[in-house]
C-alpha positions in Angstrom: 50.4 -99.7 -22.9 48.6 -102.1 -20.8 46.0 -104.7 -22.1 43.2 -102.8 -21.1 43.8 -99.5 -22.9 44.0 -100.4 -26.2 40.4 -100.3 -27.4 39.0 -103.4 -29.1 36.8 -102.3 -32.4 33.3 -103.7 -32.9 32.3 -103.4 -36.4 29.1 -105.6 -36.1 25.6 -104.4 -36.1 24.8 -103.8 -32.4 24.9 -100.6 -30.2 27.8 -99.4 -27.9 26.4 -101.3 -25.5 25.7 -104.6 -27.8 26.3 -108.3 -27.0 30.0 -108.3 -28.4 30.7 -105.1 -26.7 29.2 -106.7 -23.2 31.4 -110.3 -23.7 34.8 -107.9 -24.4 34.3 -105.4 -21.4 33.4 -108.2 -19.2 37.0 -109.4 -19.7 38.2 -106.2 -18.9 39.1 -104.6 -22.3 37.8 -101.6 -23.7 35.9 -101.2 -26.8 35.2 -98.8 -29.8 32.1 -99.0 -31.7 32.4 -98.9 -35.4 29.0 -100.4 -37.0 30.0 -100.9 -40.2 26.8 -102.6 -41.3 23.3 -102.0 -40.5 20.2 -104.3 -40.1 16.9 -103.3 -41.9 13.9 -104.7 -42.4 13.0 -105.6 -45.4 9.8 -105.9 -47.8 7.7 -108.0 -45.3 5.7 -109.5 -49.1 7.8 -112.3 -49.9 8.5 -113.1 -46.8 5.0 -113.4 -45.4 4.1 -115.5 -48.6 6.8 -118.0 -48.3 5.6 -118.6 -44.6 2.0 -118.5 -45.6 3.5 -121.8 -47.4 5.7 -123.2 -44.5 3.9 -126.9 -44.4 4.7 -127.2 -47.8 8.6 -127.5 -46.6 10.7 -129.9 -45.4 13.6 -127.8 -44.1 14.1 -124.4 -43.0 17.9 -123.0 -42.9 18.8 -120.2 -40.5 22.2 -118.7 -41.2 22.1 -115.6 -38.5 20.1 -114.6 -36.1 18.4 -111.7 -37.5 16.7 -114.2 -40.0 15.6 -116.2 -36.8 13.8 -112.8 -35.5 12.5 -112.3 -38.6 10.5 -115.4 -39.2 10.2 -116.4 -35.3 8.5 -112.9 -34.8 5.9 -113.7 -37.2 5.5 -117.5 -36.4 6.3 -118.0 -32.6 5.7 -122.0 -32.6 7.2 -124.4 -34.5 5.1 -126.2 -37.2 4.8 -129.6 -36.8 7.1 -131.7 -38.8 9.6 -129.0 -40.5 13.2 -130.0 -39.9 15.7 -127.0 -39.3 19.6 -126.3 -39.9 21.4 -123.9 -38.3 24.9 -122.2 -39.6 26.8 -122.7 -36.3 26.1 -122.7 -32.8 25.6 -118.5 -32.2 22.4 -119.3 -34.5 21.6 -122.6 -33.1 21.1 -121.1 -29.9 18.9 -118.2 -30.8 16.7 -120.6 -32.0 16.7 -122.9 -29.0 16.2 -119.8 -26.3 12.7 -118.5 -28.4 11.9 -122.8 -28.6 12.7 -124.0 -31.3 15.4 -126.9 -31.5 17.8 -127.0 -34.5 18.1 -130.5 -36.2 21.4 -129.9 -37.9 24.0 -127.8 -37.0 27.9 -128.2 -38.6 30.5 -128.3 -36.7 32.5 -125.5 -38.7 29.9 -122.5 -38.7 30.1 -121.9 -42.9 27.9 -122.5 -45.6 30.2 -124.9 -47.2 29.9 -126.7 -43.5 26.3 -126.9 -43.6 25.8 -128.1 -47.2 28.1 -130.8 -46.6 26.6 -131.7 -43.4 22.8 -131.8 -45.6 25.1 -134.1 -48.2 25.6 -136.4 -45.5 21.9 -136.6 -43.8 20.1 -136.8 -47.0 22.7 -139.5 -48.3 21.7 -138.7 -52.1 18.4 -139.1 -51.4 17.3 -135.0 -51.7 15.8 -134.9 -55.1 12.5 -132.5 -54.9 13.2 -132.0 -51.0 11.7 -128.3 -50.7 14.0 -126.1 -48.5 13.1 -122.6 -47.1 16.2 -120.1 -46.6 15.2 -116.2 -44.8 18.1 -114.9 -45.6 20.4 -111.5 -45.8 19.8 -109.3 -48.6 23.6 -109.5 -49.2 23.6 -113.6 -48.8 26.3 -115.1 -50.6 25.3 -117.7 -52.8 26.9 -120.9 -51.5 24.0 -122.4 -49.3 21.0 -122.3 -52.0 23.3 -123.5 -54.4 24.9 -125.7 -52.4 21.3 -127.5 -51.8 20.3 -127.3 -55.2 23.4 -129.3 -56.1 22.4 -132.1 -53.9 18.9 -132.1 -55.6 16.5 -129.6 -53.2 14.4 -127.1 -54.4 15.5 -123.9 -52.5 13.4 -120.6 -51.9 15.9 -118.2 -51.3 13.7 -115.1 -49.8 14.6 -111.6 -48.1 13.6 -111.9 -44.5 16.2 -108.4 -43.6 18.5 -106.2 -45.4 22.3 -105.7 -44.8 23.1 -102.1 -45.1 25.9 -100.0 -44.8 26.2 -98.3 -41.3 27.0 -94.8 -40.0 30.4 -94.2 -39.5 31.8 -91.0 -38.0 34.7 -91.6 -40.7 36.8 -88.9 -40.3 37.0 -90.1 -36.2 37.8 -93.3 -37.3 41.0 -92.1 -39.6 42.0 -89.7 -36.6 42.2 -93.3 -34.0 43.8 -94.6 -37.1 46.4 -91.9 -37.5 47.0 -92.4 -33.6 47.2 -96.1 -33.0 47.0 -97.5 -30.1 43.8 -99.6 -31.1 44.3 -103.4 -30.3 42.2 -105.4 -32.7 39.2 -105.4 -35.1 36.5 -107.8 -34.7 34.5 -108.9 -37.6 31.5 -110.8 -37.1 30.5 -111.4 -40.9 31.9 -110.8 -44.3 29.6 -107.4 -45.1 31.4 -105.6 -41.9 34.7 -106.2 -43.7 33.6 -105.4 -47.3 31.6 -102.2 -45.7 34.5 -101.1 -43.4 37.1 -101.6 -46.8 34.7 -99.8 -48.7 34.1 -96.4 -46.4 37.5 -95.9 -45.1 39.3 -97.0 -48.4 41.8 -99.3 -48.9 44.6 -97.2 -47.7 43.0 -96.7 -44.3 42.0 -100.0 -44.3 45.2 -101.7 -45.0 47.0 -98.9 -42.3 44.3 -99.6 -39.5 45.1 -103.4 -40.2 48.2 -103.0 -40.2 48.4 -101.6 -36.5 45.3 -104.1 -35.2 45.0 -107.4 -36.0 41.8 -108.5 -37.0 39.9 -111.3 -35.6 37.0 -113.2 -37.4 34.0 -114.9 -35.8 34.2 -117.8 -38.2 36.3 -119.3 -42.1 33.9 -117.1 -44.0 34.4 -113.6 -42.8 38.2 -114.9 -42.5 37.9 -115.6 -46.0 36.8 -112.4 -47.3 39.8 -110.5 -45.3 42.3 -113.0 -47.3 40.4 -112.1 -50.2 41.9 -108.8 -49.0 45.4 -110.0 -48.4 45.1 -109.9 -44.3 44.9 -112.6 -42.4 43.1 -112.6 -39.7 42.7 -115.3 -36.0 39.5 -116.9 -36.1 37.5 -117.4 -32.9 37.9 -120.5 -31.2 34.2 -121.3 -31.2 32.3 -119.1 -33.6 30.0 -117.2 -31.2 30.1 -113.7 -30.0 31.7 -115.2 -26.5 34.3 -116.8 -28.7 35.2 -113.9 -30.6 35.7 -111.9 -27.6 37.7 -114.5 -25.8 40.0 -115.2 -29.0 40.4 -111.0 -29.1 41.2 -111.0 -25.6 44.0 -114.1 -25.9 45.4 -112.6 -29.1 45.9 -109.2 -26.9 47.2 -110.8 -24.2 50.1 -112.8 -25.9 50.6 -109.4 -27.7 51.0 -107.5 -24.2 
């Protein structure tokens, strides 16, 4: 079976036609789209009243880029003087193409990454520094602790929801069942808890088992060793590295 004809599965949030799916047809492979999570909007309340407050912060923290929508769409222009950390380049350069430059960015894309690289610039010198995070309904807890550790006072606040997607799962088992697929992309941890959880672990572990899976960065690798996979993790954590690490780990598998 040739490189080409062994489907590559997207299980981010984006359509058949998404920016993952472009980047991995573009180097010639084919794709299948399984969405295993959704993006929602959610209740636009606390949002709007923590950016009704924005002067009143020091920092802002962007950890995707569907909290960078959802603050940029309703404040366009940067407020003078806030400061703003990025998880990782992907998110870094959302930001930067709607104008807005990112002050800190880690070099690993992870939470752990970023609250170390805010232990370093504020050089125990953060007590009372007040820190806006939009985040994912389904954030994990590391980065608001993480600051609160170092002495900031983080509002965490909804700016979207993570949901479950629509899975045609009885079309996934039968490509399962058939093989042939050549890898599994996972662009955050939800698409592999969602995916685990709607297939099952058997079907999980067998479509696995036949296709590696590749992780856009350490913290969605870290929640398919939480699994007991492991799993190659882009080169550069961007969709463009994804799909190039997918299309490497297919070709030395060829």
């Amino acid at each position: 079976m040739s490189l080409s004809s062994r489907p590559v599965v997207v299980t981010r949030a984006e359509a058949p036609d998404g920016p993952l799916s472009r980047e991995l047809r573009a180097l010639g492979l084919e794709v299948v789209a399984w969405p295993a999570v959704s993006v929602g909007t959610a209740d636009a309340g606390a949002l709007a009243a923590a950016l009704s407050e924005l002067a009143s912060y020091a920092w802002i923290v962007f950890a995707s880029r569907h909290a960078v929508a959802a603050v940029l769409d309703r404040i366009p222009q940067r407020p003078p003087g806030l400061r703003i950390a990025a998880v990782g380049r992907a998110t870094a350069l959302t930001l930067r193409q709607r104008g807005w430059l990112a002050d800190l960015v880690p070099e690993e894309a992870s939470a752990g990454a970023l609250v170390a690289a805010f232990a370093s610039e504020w050089k125990g010198a953060a007590a009372g520094t007040r820190v806006l995070y939009p985040a994912s309904s389904r954030a994990l807890p590391t980065i608001a602790a993480g600051l609160r550790q170092l002495g900031a006072v983080v509002n965490q606040v909804e700016a979207y929801r993570t949901e479950a997607g629509t899975l045609d799962v009885a079309q996934c088992r039968a490509l399962i069942e058939g093989g042939g697929l050549g890898a599994v992309t996972f662009a955050s941890p939800s698409a592999v808890s969602e995916l685990a959880r709607v297939l099952g672990e058997r079907d999980f572990g067998r479509l696995l088992d036949r296709a590696p899976p590749v992780a856009i960065g350490r913290t969605t690798a870290r929640e398919l060793a939480a699994r007991g996979r492991s799993a190659a993790v882009a080169e550069t954590a961007t969709l463009a590295g994804l799909a190039l690490t997918t299309y490497r780990l297919l070709q030395a598998k060829s």
